[in-house]
PQR file of N, CA, C, O and H, with PARSE charges and radii, in Angstrom:
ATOM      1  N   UNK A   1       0.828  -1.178   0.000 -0.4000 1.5000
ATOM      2  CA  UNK A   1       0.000   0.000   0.000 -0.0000 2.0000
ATOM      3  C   UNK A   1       0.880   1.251   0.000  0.5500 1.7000
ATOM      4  O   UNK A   1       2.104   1.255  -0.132 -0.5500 1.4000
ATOM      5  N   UNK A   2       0.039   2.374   0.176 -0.4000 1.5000
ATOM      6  CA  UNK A   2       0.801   3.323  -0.058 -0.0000 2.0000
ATOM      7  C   UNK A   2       1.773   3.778   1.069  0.5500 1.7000
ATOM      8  O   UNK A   2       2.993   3.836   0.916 -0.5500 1.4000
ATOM      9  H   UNK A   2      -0.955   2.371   0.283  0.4000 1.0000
ATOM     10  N   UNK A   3       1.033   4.133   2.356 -0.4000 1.5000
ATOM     11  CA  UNK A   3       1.728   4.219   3.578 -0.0000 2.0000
ATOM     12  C   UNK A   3       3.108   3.255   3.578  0.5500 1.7000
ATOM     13  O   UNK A   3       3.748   3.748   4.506 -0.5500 1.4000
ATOM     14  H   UNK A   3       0.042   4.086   2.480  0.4000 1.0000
ATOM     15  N   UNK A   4       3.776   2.336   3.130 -0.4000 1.5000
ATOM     16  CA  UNK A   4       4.549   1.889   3.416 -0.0000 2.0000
ATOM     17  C   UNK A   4       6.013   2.324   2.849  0.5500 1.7000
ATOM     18  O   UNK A   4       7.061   1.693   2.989 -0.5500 1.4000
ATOM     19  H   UNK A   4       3.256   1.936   2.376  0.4000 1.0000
ATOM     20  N   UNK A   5       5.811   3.608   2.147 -0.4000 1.5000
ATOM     21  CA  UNK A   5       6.834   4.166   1.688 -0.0000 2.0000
ATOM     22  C   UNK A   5       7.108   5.155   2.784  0.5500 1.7000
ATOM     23  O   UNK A   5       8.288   5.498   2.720 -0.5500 1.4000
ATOM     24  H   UNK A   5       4.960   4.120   2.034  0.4000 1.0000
ATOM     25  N   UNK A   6       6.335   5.863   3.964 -0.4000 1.5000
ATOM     26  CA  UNK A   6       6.471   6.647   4.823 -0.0000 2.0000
ATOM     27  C   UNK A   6       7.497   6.463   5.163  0.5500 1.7000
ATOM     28  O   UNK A   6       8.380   7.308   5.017 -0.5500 1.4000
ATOM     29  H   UNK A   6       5.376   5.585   4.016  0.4000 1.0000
ATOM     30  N   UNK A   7       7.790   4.745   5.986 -0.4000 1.5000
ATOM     31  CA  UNK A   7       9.167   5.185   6.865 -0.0000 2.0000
ATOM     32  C   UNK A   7      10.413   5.268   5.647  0.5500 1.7000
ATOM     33  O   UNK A   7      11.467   5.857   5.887 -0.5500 1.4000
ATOM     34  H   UNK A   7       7.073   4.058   6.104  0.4000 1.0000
ATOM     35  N   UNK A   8      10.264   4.899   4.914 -0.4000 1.5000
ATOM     36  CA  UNK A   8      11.709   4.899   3.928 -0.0000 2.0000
ATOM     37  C   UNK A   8      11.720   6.408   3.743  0.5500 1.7000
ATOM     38  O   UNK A   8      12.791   6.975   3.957 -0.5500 1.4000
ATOM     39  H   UNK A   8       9.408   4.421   4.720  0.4000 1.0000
ATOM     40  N   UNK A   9      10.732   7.090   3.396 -0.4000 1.5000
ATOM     41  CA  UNK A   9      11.034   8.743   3.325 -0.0000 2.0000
ATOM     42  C   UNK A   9      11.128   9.780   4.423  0.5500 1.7000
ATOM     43  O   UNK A   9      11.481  10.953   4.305 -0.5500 1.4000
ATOM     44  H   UNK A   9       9.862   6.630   3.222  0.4000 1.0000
ATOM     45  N   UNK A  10      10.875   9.352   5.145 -0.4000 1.5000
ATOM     46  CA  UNK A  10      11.397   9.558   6.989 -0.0000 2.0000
ATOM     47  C   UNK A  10      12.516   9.994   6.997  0.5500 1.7000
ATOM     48  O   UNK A  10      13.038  11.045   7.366 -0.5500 1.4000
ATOM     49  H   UNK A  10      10.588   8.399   5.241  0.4000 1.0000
ATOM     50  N   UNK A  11      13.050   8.512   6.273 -0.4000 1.5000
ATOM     51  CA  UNK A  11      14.673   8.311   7.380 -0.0000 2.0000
ATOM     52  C   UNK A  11      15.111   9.205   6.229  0.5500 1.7000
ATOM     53  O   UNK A  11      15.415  10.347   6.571 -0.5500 1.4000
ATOM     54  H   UNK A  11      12.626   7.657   5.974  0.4000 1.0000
ATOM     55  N   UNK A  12      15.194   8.952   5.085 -0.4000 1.5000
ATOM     56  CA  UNK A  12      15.579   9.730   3.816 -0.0000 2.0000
ATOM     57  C   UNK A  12      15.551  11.619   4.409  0.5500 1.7000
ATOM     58  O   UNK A  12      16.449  12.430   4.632 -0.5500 1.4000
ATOM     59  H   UNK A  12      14.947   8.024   4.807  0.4000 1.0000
ATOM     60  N   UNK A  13      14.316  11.671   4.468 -0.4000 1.5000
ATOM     61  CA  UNK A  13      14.609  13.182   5.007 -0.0000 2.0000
ATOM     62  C   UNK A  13      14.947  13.497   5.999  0.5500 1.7000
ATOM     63  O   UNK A  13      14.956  14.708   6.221 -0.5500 1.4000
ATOM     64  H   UNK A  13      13.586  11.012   4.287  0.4000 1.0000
ATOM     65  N   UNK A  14      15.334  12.668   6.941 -0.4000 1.5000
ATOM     66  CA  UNK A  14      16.431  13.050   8.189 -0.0000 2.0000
ATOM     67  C   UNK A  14      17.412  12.726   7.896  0.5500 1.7000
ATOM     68  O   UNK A  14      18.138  13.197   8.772 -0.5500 1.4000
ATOM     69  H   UNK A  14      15.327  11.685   6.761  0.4000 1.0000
ATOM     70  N   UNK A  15      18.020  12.195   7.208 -0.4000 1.5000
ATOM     71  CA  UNK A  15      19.231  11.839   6.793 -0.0000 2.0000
ATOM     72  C   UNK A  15      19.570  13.208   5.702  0.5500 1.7000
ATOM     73  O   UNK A  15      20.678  13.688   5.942 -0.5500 1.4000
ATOM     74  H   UNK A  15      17.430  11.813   6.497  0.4000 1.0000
ATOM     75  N   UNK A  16      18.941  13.793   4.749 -0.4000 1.5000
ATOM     76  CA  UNK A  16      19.172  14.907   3.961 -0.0000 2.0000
ATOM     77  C   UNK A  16      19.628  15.783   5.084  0.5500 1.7000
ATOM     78  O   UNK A  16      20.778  16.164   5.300 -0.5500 1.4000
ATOM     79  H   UNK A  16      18.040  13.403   4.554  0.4000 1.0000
ATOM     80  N   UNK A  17      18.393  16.074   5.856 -0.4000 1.5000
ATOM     81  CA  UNK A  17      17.812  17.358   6.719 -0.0000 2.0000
ATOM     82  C   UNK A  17      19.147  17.635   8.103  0.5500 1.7000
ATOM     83  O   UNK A  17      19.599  18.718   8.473 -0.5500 1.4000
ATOM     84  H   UNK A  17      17.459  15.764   5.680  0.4000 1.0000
ATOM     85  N   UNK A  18      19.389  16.672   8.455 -0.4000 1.5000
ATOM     86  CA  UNK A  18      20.407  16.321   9.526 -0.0000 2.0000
ATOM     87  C   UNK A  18      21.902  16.981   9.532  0.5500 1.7000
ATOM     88  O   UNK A  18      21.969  17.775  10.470 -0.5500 1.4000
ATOM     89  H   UNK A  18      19.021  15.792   8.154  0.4000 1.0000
ATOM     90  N   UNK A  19      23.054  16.919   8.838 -0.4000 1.5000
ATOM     91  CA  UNK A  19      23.834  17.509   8.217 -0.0000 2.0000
ATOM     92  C   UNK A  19      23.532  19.572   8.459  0.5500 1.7000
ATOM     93  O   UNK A  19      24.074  20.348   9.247 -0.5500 1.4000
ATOM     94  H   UNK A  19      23.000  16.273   8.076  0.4000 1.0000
ATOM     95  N   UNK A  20      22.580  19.789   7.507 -0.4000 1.5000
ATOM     96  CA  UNK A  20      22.492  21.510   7.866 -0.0000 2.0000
ATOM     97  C   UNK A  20      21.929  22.106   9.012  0.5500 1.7000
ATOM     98  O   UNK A  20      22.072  23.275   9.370 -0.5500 1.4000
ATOM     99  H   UNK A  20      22.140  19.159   6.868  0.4000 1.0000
ATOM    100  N   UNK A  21      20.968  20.793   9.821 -0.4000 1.5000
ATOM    101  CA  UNK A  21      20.416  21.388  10.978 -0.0000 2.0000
ATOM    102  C   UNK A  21      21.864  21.615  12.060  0.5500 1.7000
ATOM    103  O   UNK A  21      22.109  22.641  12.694 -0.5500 1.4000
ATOM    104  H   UNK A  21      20.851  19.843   9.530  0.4000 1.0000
ATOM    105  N   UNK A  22      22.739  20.274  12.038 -0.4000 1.5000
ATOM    106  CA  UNK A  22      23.820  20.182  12.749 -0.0000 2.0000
ATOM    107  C   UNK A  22      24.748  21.555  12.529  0.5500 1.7000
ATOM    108  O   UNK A  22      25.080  22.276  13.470 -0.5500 1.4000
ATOM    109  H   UNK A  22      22.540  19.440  11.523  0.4000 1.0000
ATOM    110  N   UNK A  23      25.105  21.795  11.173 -0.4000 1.5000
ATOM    111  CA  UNK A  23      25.867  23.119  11.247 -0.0000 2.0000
ATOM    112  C   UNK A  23      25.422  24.019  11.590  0.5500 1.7000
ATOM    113  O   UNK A  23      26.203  24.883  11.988 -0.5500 1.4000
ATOM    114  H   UNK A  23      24.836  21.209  10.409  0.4000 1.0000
ATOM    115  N   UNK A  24      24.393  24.224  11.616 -0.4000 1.5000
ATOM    116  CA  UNK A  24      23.792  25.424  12.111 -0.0000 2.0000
ATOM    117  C   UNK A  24      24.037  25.847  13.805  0.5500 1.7000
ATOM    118  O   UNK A  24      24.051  26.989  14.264 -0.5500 1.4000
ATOM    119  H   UNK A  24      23.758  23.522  11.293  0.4000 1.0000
ATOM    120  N   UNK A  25      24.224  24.543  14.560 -0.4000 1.5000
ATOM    121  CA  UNK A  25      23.924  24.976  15.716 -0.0000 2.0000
ATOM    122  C   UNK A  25      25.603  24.514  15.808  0.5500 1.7000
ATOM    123  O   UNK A  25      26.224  25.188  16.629 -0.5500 1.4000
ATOM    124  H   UNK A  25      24.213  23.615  14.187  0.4000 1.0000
ATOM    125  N   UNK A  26      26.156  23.799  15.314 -0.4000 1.5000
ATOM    126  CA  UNK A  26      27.808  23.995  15.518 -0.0000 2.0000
ATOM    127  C   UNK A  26      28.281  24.927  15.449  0.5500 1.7000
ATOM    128  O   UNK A  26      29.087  25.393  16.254 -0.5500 1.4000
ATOM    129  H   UNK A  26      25.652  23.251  14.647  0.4000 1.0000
ATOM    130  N   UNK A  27      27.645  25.705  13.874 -0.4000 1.5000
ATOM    131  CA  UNK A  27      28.338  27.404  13.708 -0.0000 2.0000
ATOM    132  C   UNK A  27      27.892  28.278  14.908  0.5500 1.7000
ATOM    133  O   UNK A  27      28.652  29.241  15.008 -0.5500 1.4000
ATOM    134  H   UNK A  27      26.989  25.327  13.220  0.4000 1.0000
ATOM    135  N   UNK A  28      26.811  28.274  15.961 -0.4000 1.5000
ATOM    136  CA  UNK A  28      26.844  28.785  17.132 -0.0000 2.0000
ATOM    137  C   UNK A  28      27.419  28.681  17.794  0.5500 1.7000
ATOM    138  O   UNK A  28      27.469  29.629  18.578 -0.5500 1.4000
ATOM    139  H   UNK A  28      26.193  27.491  15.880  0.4000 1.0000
ATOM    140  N   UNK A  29      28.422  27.376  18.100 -0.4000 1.5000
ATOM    141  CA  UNK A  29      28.933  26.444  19.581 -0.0000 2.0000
ATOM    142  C   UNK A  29      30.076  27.559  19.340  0.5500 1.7000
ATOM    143  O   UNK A  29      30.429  28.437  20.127 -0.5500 1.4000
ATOM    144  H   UNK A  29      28.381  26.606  17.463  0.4000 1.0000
ATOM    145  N   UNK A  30      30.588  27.275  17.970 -0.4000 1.5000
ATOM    146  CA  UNK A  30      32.142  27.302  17.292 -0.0000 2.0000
ATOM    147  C   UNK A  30      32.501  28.979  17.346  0.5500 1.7000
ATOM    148  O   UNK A  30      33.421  29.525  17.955 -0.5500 1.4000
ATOM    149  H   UNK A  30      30.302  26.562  17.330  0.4000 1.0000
ATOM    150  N   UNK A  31      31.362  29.640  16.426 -0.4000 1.5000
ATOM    151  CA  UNK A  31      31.690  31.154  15.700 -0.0000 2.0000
ATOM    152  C   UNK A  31      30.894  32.164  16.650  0.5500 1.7000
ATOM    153  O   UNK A  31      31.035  33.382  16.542 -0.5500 1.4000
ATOM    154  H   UNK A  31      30.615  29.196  15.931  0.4000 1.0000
ATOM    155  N   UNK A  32      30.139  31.633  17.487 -0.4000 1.5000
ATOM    156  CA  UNK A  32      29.347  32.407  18.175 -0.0000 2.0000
ATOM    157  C   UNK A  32      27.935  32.804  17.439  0.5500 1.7000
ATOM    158  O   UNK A  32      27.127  33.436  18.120 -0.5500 1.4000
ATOM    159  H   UNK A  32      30.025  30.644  17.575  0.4000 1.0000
ATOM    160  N   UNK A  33      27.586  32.463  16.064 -0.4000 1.5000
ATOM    161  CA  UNK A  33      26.746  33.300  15.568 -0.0000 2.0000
ATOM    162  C   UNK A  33      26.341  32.038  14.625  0.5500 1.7000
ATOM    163  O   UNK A  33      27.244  31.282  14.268 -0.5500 1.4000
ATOM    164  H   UNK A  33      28.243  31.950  15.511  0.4000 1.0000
ATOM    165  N   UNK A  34      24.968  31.787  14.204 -0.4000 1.5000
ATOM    166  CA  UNK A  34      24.400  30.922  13.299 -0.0000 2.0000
ATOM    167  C   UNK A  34      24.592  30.994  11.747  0.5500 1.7000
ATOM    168  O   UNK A  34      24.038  30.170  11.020 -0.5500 1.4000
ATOM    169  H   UNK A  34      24.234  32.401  14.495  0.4000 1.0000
ATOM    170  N   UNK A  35      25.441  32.063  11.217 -0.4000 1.5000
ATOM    171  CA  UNK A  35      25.572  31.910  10.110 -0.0000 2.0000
ATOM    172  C   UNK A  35      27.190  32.208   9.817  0.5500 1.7000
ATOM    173  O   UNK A  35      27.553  33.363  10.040 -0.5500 1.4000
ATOM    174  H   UNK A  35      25.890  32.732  11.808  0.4000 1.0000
ATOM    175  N   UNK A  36      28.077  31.368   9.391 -0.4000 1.5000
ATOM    176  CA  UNK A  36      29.478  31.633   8.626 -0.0000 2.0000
ATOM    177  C   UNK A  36      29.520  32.141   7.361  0.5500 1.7000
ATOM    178  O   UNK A  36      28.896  31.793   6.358 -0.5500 1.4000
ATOM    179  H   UNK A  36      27.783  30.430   9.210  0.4000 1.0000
ATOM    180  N   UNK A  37      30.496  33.185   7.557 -0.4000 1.5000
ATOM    181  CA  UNK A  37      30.838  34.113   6.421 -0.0000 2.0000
ATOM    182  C   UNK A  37      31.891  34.240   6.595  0.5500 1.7000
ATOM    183  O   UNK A  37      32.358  35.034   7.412 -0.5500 1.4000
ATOM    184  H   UNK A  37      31.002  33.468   8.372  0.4000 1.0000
ATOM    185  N   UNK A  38      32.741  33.258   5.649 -0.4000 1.5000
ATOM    186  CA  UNK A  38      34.731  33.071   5.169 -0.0000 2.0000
ATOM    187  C   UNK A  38      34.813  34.816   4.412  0.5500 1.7000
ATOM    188  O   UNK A  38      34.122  35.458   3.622 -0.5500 1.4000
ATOM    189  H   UNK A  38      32.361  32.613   4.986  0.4000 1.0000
ATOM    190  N   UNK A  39      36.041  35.040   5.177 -0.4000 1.5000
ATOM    191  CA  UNK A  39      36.506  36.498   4.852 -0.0000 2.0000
ATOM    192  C   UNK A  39      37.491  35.806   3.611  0.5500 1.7000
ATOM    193  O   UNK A  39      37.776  36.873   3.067 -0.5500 1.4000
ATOM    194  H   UNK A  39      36.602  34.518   5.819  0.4000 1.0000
ATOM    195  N   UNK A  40      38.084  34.951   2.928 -0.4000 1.5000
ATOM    196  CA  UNK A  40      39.069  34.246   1.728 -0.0000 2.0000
ATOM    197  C   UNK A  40      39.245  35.492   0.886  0.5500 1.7000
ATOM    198  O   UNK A  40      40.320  36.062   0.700 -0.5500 1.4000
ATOM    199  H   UNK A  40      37.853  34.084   3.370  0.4000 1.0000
ATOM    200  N   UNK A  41      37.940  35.889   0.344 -0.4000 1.5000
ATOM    201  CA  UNK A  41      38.439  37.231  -0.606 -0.0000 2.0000
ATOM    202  C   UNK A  41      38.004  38.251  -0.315  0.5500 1.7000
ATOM    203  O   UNK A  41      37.652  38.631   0.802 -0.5500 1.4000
ATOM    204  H   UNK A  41      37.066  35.425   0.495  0.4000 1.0000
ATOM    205  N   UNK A  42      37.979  38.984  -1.636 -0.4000 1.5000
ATOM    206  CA  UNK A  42      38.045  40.586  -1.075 -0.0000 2.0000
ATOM    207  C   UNK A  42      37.088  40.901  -1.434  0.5500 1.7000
ATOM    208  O   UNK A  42      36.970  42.126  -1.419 -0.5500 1.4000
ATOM    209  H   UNK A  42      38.265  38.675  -2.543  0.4000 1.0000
ATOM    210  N   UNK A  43      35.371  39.820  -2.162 -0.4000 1.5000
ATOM    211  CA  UNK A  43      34.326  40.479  -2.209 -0.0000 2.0000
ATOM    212  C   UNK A  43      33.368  40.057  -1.244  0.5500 1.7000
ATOM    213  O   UNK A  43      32.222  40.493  -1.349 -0.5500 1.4000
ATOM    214  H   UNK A  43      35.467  38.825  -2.174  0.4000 1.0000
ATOM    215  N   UNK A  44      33.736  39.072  -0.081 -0.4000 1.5000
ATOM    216  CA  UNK A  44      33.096  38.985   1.218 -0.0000 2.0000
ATOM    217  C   UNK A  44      33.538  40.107   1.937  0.5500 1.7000
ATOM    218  O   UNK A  44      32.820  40.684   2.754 -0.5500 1.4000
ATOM    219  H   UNK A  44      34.667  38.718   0.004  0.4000 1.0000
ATOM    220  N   UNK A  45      34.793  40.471   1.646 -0.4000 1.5000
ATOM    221  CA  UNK A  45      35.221  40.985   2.828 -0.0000 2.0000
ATOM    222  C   UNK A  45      34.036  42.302   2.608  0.5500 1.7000
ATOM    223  O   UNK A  45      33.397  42.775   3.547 -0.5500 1.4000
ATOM    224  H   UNK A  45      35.376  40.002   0.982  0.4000 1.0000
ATOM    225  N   UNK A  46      33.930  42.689   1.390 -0.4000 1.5000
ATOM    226  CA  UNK A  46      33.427  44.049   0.856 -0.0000 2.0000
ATOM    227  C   UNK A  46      31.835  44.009   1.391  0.5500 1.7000
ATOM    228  O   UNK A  46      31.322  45.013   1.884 -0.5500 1.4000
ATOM    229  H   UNK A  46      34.449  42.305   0.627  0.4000 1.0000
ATOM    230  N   UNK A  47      31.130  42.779   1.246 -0.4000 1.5000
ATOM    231  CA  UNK A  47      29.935  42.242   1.798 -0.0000 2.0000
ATOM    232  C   UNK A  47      30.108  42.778   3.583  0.5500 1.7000
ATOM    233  O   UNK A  47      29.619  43.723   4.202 -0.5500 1.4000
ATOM    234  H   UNK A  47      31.547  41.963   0.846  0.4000 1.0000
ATOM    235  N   UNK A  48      31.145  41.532   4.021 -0.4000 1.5000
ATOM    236  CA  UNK A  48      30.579  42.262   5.308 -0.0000 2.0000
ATOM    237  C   UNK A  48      30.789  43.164   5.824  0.5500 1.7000
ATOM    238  O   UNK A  48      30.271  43.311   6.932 -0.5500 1.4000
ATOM    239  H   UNK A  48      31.542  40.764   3.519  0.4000 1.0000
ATOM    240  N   UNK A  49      31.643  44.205   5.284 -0.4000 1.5000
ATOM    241  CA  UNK A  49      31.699  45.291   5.311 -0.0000 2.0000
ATOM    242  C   UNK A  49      30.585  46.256   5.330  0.5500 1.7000
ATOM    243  O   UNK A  49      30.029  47.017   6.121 -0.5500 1.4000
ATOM    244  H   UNK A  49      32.063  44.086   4.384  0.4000 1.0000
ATOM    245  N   UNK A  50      30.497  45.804   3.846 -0.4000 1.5000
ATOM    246  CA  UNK A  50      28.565  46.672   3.875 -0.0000 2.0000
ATOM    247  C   UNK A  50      26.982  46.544   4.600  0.5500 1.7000
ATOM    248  O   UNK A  50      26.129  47.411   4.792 -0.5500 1.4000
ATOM    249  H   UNK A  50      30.949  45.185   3.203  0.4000 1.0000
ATOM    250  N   UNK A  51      26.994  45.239   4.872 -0.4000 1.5000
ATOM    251  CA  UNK A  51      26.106  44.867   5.868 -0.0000 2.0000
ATOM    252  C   UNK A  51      26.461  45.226   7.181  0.5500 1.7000
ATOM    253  O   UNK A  51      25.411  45.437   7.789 -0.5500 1.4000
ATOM    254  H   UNK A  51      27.687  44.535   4.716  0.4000 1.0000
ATOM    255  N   UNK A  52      27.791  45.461   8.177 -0.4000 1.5000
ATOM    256  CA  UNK A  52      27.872  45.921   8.943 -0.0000 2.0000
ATOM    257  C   UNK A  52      27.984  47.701   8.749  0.5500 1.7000
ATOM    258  O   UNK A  52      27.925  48.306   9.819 -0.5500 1.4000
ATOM    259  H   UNK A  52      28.644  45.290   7.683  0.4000 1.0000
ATOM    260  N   UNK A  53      28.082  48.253   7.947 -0.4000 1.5000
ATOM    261  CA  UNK A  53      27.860  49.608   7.824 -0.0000 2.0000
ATOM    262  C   UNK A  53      25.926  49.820   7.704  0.5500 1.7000
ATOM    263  O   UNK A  53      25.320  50.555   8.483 -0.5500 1.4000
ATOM    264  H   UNK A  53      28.129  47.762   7.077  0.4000 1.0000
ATOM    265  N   UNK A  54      25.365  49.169   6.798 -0.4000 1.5000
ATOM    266  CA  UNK A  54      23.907  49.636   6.746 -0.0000 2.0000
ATOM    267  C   UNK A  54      23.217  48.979   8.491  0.5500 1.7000
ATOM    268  O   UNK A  54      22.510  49.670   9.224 -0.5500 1.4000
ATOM    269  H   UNK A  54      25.857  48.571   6.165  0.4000 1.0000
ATOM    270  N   UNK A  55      23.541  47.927   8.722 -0.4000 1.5000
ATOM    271  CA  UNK A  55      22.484  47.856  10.111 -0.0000 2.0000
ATOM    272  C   UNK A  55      23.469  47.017  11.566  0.5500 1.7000
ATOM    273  O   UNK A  55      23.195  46.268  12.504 -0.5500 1.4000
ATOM    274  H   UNK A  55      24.115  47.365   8.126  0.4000 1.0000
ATOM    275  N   UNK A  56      24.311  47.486  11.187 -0.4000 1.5000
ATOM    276  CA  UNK A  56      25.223  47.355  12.582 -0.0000 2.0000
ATOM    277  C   UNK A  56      25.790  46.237  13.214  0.5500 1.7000
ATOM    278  O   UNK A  56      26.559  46.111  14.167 -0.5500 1.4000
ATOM    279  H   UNK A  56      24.533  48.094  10.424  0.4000 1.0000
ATOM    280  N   UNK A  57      25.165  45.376  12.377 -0.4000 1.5000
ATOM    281  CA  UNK A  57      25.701  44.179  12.597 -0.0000 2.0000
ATOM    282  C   UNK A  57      26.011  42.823  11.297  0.5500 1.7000
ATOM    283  O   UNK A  57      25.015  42.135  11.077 -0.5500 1.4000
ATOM    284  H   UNK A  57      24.540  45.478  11.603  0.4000 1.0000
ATOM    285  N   UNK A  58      26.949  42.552  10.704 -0.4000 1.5000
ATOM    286  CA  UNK A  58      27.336  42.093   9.540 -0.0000 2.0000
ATOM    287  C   UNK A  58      26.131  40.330   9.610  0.5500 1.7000
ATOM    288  O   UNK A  58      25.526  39.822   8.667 -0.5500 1.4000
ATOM    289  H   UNK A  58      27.758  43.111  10.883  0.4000 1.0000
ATOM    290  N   UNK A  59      26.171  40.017  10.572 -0.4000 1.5000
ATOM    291  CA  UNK A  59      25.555  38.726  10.471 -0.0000 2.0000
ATOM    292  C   UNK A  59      23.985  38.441  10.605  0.5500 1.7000
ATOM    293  O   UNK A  59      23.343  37.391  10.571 -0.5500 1.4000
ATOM    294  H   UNK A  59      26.663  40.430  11.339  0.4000 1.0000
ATOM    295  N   UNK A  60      23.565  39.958  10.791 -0.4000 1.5000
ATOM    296  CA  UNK A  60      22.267  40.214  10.999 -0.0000 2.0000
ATOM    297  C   UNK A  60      21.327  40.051   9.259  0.5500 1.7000
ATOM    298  O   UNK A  60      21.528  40.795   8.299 -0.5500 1.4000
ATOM    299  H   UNK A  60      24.086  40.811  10.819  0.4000 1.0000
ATOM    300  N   UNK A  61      20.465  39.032   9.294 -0.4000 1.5000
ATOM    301  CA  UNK A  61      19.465  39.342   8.392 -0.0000 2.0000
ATOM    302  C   UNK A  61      18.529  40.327   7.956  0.5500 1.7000
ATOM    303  O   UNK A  61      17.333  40.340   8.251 -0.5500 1.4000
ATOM    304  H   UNK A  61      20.302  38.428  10.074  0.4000 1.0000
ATOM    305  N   UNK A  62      19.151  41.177   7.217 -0.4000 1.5000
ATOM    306  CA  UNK A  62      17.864  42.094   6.487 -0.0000 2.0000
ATOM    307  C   UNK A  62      17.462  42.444   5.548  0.5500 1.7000
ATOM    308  O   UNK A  62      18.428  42.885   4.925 -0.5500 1.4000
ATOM    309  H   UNK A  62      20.122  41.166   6.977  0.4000 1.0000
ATOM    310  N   UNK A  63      16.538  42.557   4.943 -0.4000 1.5000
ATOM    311  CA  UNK A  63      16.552  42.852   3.570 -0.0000 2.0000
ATOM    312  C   UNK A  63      16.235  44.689   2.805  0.5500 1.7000
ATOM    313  O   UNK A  63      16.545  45.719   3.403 -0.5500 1.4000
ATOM    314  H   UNK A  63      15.753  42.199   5.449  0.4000 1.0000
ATOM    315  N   UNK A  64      15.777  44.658   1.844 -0.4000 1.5000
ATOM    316  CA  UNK A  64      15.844  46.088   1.349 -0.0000 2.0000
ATOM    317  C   UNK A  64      15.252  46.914   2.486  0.5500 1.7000
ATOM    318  O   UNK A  64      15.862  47.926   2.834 -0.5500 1.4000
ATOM    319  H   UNK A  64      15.525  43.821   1.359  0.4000 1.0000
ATOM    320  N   UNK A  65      14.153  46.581   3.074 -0.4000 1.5000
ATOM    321  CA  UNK A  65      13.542  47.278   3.561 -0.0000 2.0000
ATOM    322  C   UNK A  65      14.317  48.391   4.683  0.5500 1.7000
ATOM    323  O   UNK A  65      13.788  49.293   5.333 -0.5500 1.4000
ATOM    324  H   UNK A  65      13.658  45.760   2.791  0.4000 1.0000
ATOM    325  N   UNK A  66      15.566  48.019   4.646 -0.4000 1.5000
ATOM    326  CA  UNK A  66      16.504  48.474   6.510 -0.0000 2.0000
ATOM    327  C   UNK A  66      17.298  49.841   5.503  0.5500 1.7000
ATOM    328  O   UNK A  66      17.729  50.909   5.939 -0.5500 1.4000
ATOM    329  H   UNK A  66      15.996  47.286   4.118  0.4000 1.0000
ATOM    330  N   UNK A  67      17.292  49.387   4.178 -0.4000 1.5000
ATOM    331  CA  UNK A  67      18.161  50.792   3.425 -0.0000 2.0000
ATOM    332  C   UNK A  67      17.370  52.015   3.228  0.5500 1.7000
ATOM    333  O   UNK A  67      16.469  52.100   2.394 -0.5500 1.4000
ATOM    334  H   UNK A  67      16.942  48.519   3.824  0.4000 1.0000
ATOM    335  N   UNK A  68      17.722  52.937   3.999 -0.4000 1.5000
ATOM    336  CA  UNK A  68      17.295  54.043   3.852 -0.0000 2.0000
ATOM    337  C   UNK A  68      17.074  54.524   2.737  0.5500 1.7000
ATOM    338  O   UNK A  68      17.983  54.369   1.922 -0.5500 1.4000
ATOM    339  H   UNK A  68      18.454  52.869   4.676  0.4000 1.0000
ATOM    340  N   UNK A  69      15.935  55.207   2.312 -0.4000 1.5000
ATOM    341  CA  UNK A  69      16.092  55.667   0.944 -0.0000 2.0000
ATOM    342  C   UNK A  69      16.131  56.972   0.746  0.5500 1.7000
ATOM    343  O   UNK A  69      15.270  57.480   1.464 -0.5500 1.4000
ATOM    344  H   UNK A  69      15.197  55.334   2.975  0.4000 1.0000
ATOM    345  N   UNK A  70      16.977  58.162  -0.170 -0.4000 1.5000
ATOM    346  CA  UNK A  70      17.032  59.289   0.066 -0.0000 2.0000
ATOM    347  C   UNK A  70      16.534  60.700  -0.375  0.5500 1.7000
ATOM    348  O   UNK A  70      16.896  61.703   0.240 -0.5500 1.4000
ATOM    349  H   UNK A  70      17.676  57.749  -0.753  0.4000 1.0000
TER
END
C-alpha cells in the first residue's frame, strides 16, 4: 500500500535534513553566531563590510527594507 513508503522517506529526510540542521547549531557552539561568512576574498570581505555599515551588525538578516532611501 501506499503508507509503506512513509518510513523509507522519513529516514531519507532526516538523513538529507540532519547535516544543515547540525551546522547550524555547531556554527553557534564554534563562531558564536548561526551563520558563517569566510573572509578568503576581497568580495566577502566588501559584503561584510557593507552589511555591517547599513544595520550594525554584519551577520544580521535584512533585507531592502533596513536601506534608507534618500
Amino acid at each position: 500500500m501506499w503508507y509503506q513508503i512513509l518510513p523509507g522517506y522519513c529516514l531519507i529526510a532526516v538523513c538529507l535534513g540532519l547535516p544543515g540542521w547540525g551546522l547550524y547549531h555547531l556554527h553557534n557552539v564554534v563562531l558564536g553566531n548561526h551563520y558563517r561568512r569566510s573572509m578568503l576574498d576581497r568580495w566577502d570581505r566588501m559584503l561584510y563590510q557593507r552589511d555591517t555599515r547599513l544595520t550594525g551588525d554584519g551577520y544580521k538578516i535584512l533585507g531592502l527594507e533596513n536601506i534608507p532611501d534618500k
